[in-house]
C-alpha positions in Angstrom: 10.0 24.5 -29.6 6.8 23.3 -31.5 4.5 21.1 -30.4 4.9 17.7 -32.7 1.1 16.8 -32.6 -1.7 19.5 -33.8 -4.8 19.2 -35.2 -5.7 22.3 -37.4 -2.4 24.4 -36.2 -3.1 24.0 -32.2 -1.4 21.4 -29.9 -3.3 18.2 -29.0 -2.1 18.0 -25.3 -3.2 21.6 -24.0 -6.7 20.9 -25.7 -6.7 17.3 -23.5 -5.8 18.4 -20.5 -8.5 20.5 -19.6 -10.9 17.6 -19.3 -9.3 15.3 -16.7 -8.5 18.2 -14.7 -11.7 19.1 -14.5 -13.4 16.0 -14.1 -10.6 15.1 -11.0 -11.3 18.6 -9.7 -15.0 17.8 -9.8 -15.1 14.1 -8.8 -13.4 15.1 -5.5 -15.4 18.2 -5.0 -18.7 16.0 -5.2 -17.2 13.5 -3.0 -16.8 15.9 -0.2 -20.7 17.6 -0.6 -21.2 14.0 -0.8 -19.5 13.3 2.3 -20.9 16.1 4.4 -24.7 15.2 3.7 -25.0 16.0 0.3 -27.6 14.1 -2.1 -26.7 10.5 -2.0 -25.9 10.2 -6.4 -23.1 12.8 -6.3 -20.9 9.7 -5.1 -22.0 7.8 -8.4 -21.4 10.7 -10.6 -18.0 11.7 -8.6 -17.4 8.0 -9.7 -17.9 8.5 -13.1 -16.3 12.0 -13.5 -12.9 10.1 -12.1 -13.6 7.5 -14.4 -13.7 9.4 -17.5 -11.1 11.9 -16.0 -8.9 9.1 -15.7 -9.6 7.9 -19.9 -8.5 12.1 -20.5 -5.2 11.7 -18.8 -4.3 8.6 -20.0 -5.0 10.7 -23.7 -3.7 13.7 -22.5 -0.5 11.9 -21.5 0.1 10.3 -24.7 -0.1 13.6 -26.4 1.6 14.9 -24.2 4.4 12.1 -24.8 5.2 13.7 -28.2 6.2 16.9 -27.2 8.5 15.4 -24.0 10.4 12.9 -26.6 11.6 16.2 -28.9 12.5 18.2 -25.9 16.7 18.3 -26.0 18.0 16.4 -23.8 20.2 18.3 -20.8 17.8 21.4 -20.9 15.7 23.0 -18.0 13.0 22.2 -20.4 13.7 18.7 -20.0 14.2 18.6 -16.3 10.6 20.4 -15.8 8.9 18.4 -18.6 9.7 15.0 -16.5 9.0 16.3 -13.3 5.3 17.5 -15.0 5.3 13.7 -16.3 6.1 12.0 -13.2 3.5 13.9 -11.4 0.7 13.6 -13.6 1.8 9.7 -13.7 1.4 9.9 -9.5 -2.0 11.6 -10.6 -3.1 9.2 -12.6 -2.1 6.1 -10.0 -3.9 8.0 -7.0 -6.9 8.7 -8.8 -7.0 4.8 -9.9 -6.5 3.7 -6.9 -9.3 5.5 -5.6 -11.5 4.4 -8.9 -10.3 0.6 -8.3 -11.7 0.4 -4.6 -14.5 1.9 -5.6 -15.2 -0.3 -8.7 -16.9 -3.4 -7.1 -17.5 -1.7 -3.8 -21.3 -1.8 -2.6 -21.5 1.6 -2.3 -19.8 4.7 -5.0 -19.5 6.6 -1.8 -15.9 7.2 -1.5 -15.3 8.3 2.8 -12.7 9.8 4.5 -9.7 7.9 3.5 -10.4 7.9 -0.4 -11.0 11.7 -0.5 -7.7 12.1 1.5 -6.1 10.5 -1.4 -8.1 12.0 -4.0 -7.3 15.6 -1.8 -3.5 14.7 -2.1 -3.6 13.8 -5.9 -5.4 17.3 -6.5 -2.6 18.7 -4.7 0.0 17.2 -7.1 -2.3 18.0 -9.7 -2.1 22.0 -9.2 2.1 21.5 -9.2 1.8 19.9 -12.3 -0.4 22.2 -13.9 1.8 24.8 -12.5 4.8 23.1 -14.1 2.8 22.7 -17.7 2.7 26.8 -17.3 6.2 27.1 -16.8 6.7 24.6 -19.8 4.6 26.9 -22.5 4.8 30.2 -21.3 8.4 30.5 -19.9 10.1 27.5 -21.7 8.0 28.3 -25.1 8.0 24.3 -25.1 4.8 23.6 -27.8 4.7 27.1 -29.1 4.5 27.9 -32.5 8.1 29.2 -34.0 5.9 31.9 -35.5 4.5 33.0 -32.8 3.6 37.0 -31.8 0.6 39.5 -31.7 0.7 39.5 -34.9 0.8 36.1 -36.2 -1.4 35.2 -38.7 -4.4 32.3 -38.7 -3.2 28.7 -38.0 -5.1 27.7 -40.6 -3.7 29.4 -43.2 0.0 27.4 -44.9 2.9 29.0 -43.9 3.8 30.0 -47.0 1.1 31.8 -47.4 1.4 33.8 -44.0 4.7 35.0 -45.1 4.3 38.4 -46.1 5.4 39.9 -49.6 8.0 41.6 -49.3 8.4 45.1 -51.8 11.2 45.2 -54.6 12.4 48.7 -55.4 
């Protein structure tokens, strides 16, 4: 099944996701250097990675919207696809939790508590990145129809990629 939103040939959502995974993965690692005695501004930028990681979900998931809403309904496709959803929505909620009690807080630091929370939405994080695998490479949810080794540029028409065929 093709992905519905491309820029240049390429799905939008794979080239979103990268970022607030990242950022999330990051935020929380600083917060725990942080935590153990680490230098005391790796709680502001943890702060700031979650808040921009946060912004790249929130992008990732609307792009990500497209290609759920053409997914047949009744499929294993369709079943994993929501799951994926629903855990990067958990995701998403955890992580703004964590950003909304640290917002007007005196201190970016985030503690023990917060990271546990931040720990557990990484946790859910890894599933759903797991099930986002499972969508593309064993569902072939987002993947080109002509797809193969020997596929020919994206940015070439598809009419064009078609190859000529001899008459004899």
């Amino acid at each position: 099944m093709e992905s519905r939103l491309k820029v240049l040939g390429h799905p939008v959502h794979p080239m979103l996701v990268m970022f607030p995974v990242a950022l999330l993965v990051t935020g929380t690692l600083f917060d725990i250097v942080d935590t153990v005695g680490g230098p005391d501004f790796l709680a502001e930028v943890a702060y700031w990675n979650i808040t921009v990681g946060l912004v790249g979900g929130l992008l990732a998931a609307g792009a990500g919207a497209f290609d759920l809403l053409a997914i047949p309904a009744g499929t294993r496709a369709k079943r994993v696809a929501l799951t994926h959803a629903a855990a990067n929505v958990a995701v998403i909620l955890l992580f703004a939790a964590v950003w909304a009690v640290r917002l007007n807080a005196d201190s970016r630091a985030a503690g023990g508590a917060l990271i546990a929370i931040e720990v557990v939405g990484l946790a859910i994080l890894g599933v759903s990145a797991w099930l986002g695998g499972e969508l593309v490479d064993r569902l072939g949810v987002g993947v080109d129809s002509d797809a193969g080794l020997d596929a020919p540029s994206s940015l070439r028409s598809a009419a064009a990629s078609r190859p000529v065929r001899e008459v004899r």
